[in-house]
C-alpha positions as CSV (number, residue, x, y, z in Angstrom):
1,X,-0.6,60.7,-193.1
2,X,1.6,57.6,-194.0
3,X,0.2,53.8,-193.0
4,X,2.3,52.4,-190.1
5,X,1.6,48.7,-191.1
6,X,3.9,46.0,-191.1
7,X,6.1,47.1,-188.3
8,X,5.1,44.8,-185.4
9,X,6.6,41.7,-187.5
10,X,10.1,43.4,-187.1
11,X,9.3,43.9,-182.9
12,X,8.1,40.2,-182.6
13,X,11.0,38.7,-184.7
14,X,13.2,40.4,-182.0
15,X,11.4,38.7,-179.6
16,X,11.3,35.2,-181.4
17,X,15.1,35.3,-181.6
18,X,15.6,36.4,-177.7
19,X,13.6,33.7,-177.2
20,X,14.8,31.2,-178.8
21,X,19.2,31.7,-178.0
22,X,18.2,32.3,-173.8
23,X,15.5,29.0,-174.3
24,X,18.7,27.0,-176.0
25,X,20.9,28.6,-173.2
26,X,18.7,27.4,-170.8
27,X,17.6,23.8,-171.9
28,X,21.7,23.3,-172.5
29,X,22.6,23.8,-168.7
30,X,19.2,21.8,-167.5
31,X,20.6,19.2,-169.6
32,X,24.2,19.4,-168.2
33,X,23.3,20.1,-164.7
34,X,21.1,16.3,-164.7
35,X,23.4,14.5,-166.4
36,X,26.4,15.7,-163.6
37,X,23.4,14.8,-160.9
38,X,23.5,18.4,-159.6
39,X,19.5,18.3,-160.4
40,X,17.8,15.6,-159.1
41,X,16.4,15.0,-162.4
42,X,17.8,14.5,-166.6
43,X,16.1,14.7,-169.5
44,X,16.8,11.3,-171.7
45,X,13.7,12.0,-173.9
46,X,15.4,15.1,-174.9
47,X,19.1,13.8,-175.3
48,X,19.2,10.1,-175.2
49,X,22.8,9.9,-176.4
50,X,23.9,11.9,-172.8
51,X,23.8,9.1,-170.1
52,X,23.8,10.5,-166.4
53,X,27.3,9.4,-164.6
């Protein structure tokens, strides 16, 4: 009866944006937890400006 087009951008949009805020929550505490030296490991490609203590 009626064309059901166009509504999978609205689903994946959801997704993008889920995706992107736990992805920045996420890369923000690896970040934090190398520089601190809880993590064996930091990321200076990623935040050069941050220098491990």
């Amino acid at each position: 009866m009626f064309a059901r087009r166009g509504q999978l951008g609205f689903i994946e949009f959801k997704y993008l944006m889920a995706g992107l805020f736990f992805g920045i929550i996420i890369g923000l505490v690896l970040i934090y937890l190398g520089t601190k030296g809880i993590i064996p490991f930091s990321i200076p490609y990623a935040c050069p400006a941050v220098k491990p203590i």
